[in-house]
VOROLO-196913 format. One record per residue (C-alpha): residue in one letter; z, y, x negated; residue number from 1. Coordinates in steps of 0.1 Angstrom, whole numbers, plus 2048, in hexadecimal, padded with zeros to 3 digits. Example, Ala and Ser with C-alpha at 12.3 -4.5 7.8 and 13.67 -1.06 7.14 Angstrom:
// residues 2
code_pz_py_px_pos
a_84E_7D3_785_1
s_847_7F5_777_2
// end
This chain:
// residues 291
code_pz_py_px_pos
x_5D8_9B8_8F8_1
x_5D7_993_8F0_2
x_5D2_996_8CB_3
x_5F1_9AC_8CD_4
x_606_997_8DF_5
x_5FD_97E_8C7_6
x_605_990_8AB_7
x_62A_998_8BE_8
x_631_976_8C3_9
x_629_967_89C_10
x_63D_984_894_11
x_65E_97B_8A8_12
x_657_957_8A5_13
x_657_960_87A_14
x_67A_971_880_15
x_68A_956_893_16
x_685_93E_875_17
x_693_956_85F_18
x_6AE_95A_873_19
x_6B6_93B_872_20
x_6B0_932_852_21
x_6CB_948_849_22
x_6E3_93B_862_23
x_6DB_91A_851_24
x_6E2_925_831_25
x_701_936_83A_26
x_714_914_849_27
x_709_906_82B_28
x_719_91B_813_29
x_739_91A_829_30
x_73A_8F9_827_31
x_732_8F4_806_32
x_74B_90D_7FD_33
x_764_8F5_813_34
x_75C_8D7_7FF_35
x_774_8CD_7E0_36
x_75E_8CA_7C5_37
x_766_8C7_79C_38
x_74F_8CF_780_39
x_74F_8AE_767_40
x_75B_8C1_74C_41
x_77B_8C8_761_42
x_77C_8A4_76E_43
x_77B_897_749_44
x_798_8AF_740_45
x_7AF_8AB_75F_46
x_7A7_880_756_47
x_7B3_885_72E_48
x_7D2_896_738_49
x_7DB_879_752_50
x_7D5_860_733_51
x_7E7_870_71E_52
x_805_870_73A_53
x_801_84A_73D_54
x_808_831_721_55
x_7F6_813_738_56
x_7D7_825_728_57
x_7DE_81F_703_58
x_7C6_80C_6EF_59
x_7E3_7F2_6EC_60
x_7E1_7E9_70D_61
x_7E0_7C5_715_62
x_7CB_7B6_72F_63
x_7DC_7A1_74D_64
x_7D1_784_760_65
x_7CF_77E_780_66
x_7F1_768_77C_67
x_802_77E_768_68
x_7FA_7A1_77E_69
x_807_782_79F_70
x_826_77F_78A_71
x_82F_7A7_782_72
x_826_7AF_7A4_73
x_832_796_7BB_74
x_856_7A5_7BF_75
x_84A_7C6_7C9_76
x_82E_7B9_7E1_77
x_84C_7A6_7F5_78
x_863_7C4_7F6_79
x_844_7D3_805_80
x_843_7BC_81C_81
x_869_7BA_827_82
x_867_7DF_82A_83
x_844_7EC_83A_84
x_838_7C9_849_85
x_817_7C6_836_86
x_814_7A1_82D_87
x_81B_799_803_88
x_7FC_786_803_89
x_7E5_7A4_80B_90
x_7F6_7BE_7F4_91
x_7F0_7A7_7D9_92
x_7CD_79C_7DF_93
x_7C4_7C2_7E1_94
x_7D9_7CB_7C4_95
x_7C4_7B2_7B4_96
x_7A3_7B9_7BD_97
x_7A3_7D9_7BE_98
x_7B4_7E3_79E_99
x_7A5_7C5_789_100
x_7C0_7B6_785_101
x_7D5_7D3_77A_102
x_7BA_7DA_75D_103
x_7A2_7F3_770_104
x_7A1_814_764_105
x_7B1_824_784_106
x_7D0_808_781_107
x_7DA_812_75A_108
x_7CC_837_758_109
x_7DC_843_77D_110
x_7EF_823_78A_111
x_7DB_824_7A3_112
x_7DB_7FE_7AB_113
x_7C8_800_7CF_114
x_7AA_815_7CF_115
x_7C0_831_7E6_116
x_7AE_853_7E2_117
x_7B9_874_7EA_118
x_7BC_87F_80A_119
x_7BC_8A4_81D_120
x_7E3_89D_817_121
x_7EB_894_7F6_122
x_7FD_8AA_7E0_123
x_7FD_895_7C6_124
x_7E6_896_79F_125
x_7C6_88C_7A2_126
x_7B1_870_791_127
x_78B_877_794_128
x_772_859_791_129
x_74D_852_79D_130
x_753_839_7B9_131
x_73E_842_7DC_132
x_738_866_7D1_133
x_73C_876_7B1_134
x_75E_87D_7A2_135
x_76F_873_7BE_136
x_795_87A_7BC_137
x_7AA_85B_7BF_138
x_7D2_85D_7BD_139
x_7E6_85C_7A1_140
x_809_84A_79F_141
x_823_851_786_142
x_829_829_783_143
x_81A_80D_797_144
x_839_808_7AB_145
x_82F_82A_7BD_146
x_80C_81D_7C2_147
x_81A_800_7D3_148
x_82F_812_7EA_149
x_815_82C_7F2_150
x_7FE_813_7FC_151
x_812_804_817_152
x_81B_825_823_153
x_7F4_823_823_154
x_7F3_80C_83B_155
x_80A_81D_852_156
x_7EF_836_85E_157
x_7E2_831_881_158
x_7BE_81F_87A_159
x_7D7_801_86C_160
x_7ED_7FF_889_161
x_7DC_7E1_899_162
x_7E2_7CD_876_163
x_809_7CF_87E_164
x_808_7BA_8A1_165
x_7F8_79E_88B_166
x_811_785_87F_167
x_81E_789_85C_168
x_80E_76B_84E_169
x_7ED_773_85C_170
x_7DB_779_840_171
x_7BA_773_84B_172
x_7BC_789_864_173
x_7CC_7A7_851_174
x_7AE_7A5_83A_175
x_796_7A8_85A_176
x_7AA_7C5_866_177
x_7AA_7D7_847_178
x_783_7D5_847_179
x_780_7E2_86B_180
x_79B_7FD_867_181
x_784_809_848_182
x_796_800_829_183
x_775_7F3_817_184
x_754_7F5_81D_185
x_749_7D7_80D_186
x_73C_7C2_82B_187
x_74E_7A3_814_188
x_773_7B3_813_189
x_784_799_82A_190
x_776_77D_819_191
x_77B_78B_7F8_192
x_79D_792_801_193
x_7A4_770_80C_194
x_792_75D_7F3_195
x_7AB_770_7DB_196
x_7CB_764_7F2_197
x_7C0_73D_7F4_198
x_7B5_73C_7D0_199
x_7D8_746_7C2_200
x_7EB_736_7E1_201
x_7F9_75E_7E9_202
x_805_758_80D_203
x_81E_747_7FC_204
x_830_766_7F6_205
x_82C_771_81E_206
x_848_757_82A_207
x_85D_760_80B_208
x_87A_771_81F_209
x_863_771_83C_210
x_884_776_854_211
x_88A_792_843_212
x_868_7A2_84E_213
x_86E_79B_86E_214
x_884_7BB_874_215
x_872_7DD_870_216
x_88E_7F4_878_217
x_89F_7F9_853_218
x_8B5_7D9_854_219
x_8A1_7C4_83B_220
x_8AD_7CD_816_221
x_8A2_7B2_7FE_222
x_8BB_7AE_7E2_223
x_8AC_79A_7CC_224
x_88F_7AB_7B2_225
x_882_786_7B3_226
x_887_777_7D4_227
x_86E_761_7D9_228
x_888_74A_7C1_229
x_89F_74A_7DB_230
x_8BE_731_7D2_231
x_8C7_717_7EC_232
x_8DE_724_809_233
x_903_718_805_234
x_91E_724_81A_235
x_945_724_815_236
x_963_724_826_237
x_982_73C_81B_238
x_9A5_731_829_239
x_9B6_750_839_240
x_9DB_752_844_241
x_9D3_74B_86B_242
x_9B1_73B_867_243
x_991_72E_859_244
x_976_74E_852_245
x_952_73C_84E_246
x_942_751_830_247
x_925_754_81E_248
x_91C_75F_7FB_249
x_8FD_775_7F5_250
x_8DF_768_7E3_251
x_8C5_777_7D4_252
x_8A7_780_7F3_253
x_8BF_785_80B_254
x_8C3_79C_824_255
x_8DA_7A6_83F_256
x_8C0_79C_85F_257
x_8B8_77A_84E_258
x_8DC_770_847_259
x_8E4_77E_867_260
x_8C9_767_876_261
x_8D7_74B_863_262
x_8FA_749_871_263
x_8F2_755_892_264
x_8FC_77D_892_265
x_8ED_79E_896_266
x_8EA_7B6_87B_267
x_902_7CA_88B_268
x_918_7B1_892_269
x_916_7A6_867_270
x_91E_7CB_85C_271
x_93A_7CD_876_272
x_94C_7AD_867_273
x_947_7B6_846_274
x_94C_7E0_848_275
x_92E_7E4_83B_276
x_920_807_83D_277
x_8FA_802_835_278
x_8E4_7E3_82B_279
x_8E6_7E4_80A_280
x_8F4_7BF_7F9_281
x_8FB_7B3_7D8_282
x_8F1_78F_7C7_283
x_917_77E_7C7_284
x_92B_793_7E6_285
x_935_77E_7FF_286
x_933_785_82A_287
x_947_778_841_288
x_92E_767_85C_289
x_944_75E_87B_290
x_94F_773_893_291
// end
């Protein structure tokens, strides 16, 4: 009787593992079936046609340097700025870094000048590269501009929101925030980042039309495709039949909110003396500025 209940017990004990086993294998296989994988030979040929799609890839290419990738991108890294809040400085000094200065493969294949891989929501093409895992698919931009753009809009997801109560030319402490929300793993990020920033003096560009920034609610247009040359404010008086209207001509980096600012106004109050409709300016038009 003992011998047999042994024999009963190895038994069931034998078909538990097997069960099991087979339950093991089964999540695995789901899961694996889940997971977005790509042979090489289909990486290689989805990475040709992008190449061919991109003329930044061309043997002709010419390198930039570090000053020269500053002075193409600068403009767009203060739009940025004026328009999603995320400090000039730091789109630069990741732009730099993390494209190479503009030379990496990612920046002239895919224009992909920040690292940004896909996520669970892109519905964009595809770039694959070995990075943490094999062919890992990173974004791909039909010019930098987009890349730009899509990385602010980046930084508008909810592990980033703390970075936004920070003050705008707190650069030190948007590079420490983008370490802790998970941006990078490389324990050296912040200081990377802001080794970058003090070497080429890039918190310059943070209180370039820093009034303008100041406003997140649509107001702050920047006019000017270079406005950290702002010209020197000048105002003007035009004679009208009755009285003297205080006006002021538009310069290039201006905005409503910051002219507002200037002469003591709202936006509202701006657009309502002038009739304008939206916030769009142009270099040369001239505001009246008293009420």
């Amino acid at each position: 009787m003992a011998a047999y209940d042994y024999a009963g017990d190895l038994v069931f004990t034998m078909m538990r593992k097997t069960i099991y086993l087979f339950l093991g294998l089964a999540v695995f296989t789901s899961c694996s079936a889940h997971k977005k994988t790509v042979s090489n030979k289909a990486a290689r040929q989805n990475n040709t046609a992008v190449r061919r799609q991109n003329s930044g890839s061309n043997d002709d290419y010419v390198p930039l340097t570090t000053v020269q990738y500053i002075d193409k991108y600068k403009a767009i890294a203060i739009q940025e700025m004026n328009l999603y809040g995320v400090p000039a400085s730091i789109t630069l000094a990741q732009g730099l870094y993390e494209s190479g200065n503009g030379n990496g493969e990612l920046a002239r294949v895919a224009n992909n000048h920040f690292g940004i891989k896909c996520t669970p929501d892109w519905t964009g093409r595809v770039y694959y590269k070995d990075d943490d895992n094999k062919n890992d698919r990173f974004r791909v931009y039909d010019k930098a501009e987009d890349s730009f753009r899509d990385h602010s809009l980046f930084l508008k997801r909810r592990n980033y929101t703390p970075l936004f109560s920070l003050d705008i030319t707190d650069y030190k402490g948007w590079c420490r925030g983008l370490k802790k929300a998970g941006y990078a793993t490389n324990p050296n990020y912040p200081s990377i980042l802001i080794g970058i920033i003090e070497k080429y003096n890039l918190e310059q560009y943070d209180t370039t039309g820093h009034s303008a920034v100041e406003t997140k609610k649509g107001d702050s247009i920047v006019v000017s495709t270079h406005p950290d040359s702002a010209a020197p404010v000048k105002d003007t008086t035009l004679q009208n039949t009755n009285t003297y209207v205080k006006s002021y001509t538009v310069k290039q980096g201006d905005t409503l909110y910051n002219i507002s600012k200037r002469f003591g106004l709202s936006v509202d109050d701006l657009k309502s003396l002038n009739n304008l409709d939206g916030t769009n300016l142009k270099i040369g038009q001239v505001l009246v500025v008293v009420k």
